[in-house]
C-alpha positions in Angstrom: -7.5 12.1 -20.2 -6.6 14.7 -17.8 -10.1 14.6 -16.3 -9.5 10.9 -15.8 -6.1 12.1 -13.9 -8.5 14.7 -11.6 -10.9 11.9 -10.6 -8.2 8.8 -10.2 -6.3 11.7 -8.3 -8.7 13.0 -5.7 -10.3 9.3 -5.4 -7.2 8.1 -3.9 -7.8 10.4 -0.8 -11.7 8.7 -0.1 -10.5 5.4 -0.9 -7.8 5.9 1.8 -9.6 7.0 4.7 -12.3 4.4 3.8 -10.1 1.7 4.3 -7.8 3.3 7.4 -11.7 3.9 9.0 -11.9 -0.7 8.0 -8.8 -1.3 9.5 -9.4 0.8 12.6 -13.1 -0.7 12.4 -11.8 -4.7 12.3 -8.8 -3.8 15.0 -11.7 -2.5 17.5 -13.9 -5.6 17.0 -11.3 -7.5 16.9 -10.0 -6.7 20.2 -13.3 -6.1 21.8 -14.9 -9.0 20.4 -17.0 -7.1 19.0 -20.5 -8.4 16.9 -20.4 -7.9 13.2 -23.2 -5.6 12.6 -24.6 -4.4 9.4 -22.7 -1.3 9.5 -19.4 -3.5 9.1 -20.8 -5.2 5.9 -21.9 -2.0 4.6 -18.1 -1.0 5.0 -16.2 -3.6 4.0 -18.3 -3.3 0.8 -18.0 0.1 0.0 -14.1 -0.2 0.7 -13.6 -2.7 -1.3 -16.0 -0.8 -4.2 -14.3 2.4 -3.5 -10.8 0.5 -4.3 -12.2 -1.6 -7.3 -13.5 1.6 -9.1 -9.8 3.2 -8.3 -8.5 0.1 -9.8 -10.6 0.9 -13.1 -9.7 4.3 -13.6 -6.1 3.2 -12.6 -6.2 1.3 -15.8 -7.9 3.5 -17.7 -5.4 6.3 -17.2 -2.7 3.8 -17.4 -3.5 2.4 -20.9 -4.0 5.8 -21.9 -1.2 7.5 -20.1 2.2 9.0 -22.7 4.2 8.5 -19.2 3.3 4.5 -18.3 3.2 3.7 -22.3 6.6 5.1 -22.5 8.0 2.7 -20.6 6.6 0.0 -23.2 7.7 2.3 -26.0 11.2 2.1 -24.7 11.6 -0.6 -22.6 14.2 1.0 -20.4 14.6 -0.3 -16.9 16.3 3.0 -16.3 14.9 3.9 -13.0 12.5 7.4 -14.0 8.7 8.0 -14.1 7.9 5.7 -16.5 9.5 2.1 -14.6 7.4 3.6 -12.1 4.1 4.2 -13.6 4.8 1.7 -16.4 5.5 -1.5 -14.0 5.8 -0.4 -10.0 2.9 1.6 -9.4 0.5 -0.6 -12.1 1.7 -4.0 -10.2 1.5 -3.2 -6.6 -2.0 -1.7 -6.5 -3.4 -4.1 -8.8 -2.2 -6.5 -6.2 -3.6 -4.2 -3.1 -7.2 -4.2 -4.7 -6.5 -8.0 -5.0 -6.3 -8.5 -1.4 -8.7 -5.9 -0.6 -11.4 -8.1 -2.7 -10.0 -11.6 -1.5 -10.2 -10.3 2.5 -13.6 -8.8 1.4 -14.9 -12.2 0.4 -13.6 -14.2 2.9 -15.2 -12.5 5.5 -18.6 -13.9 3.8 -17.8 -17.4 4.3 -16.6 -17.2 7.8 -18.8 -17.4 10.9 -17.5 -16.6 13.7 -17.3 -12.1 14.5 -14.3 -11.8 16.0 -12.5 -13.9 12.4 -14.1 -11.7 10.1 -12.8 -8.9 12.0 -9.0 -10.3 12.3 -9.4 -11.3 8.1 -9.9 -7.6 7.8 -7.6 -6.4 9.9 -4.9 -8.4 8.5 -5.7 -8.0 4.4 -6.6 -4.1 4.7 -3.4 -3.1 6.6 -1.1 -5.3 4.1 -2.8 -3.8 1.4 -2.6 -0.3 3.3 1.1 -0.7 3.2 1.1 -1.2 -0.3 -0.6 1.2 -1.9 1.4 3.6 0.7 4.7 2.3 -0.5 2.9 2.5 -4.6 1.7 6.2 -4.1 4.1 9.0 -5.5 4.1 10.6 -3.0 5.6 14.2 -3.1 8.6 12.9 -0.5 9.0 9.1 -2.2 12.1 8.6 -3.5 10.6 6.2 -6.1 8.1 9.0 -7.8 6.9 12.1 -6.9 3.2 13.7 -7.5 1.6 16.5 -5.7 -0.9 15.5 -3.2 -3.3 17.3 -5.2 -3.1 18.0 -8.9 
C-alpha cells in the first residue's frame, strides 16, 4: 500500500509539468498560429496517459486507503482528512482526468491547427486549476501533505 502512496506521490510531480509544458505548448500555437506537428500529438497523448495512469493508482490507493475508507466507515461530513480524501480529492481529479481525456479527444476530430490548440489550451488549464485546488498541498487549508513523502 505504501509503495502505491510513493509512486501515486512522486507521479503527481511528472504529470504536472507534462501538462503545464501542454498548456504552455497549445497557448504558443495558439497565438502564433502555429501548425500542429507530430510533436504536439505525441504530447497531448502522453499527458493525457500520464494523468489516466495517476487516475488508476488514485483509485487504487483510494479503495485501499484506512484514511478515504474512513470517511465511508463513518460517514461524518466533519470537515478532516477523510471528507477530503474520502469525497473532495477522489471527485475533483476524477473529474480533471475527465476533461484532460475529453480535450484529448476532441482535438482528433477537429481540423483546423490553431482549434486544436485553443481545445487544449482551454481543457488543460481548467483541469490545471483543479487538480491544483484537489492537491494537499502542505499550505491548503483543505488538506495538507508534504510535497514529498
Amino acid at each position: 500500500m505504501f509503495d502505491l502512496i510513493l509512486i501515486h506521490s512522486y507521479l503527481r510531480w511528472l504529470v504536472l509539468l507534462s501538462i503545464v509544458w501542454g498548456i504552455f505548448r497549445a497557448f504558443k500555437g495558439w497565438q502564433l498560429k502555429d501548425t500542429f506537428r507530430r510533436s504536439d500529438h505525441i504530447l497531448v497523448r502522453s499527458v493525457s496517459g500520464l494523468s489516466q495512469l495517476q487516475l488508476l493508482l488514485g483509485f487504487a490507493v483510494y479503495f485501499w486507503s484506512p484514511v478515504a475508507q474512513g470517511f465511508w466507515v463513518n460517514r461524518s461530513f466533519e470537515w478532516n482528512d477523510s471528507l477530503f480524501f474520502g469525497i473532495v480529492h477522489f471527485v475533483l481529479m476524477t473529474i480533471a482526468i475527465i476533461l484532460i481525456s475529453i480535450g484529448s479527444a476532441l482535438v482528433k476530430t477537429v481540423a483546423e491547427d490553431n482549434q486544436k490548440f485553443k481545445l487544449l489550451f482551454l481543457y488543460f488549464s481548467i483541469a490545471l486549476l483543479i487538480i491544483l485546488v484537489a492537491i494537499p498541498w502542505p499550505f491548503s487549508p483543505l488538506a495538507q501533505r508534504p510535497y514529498l513523502p
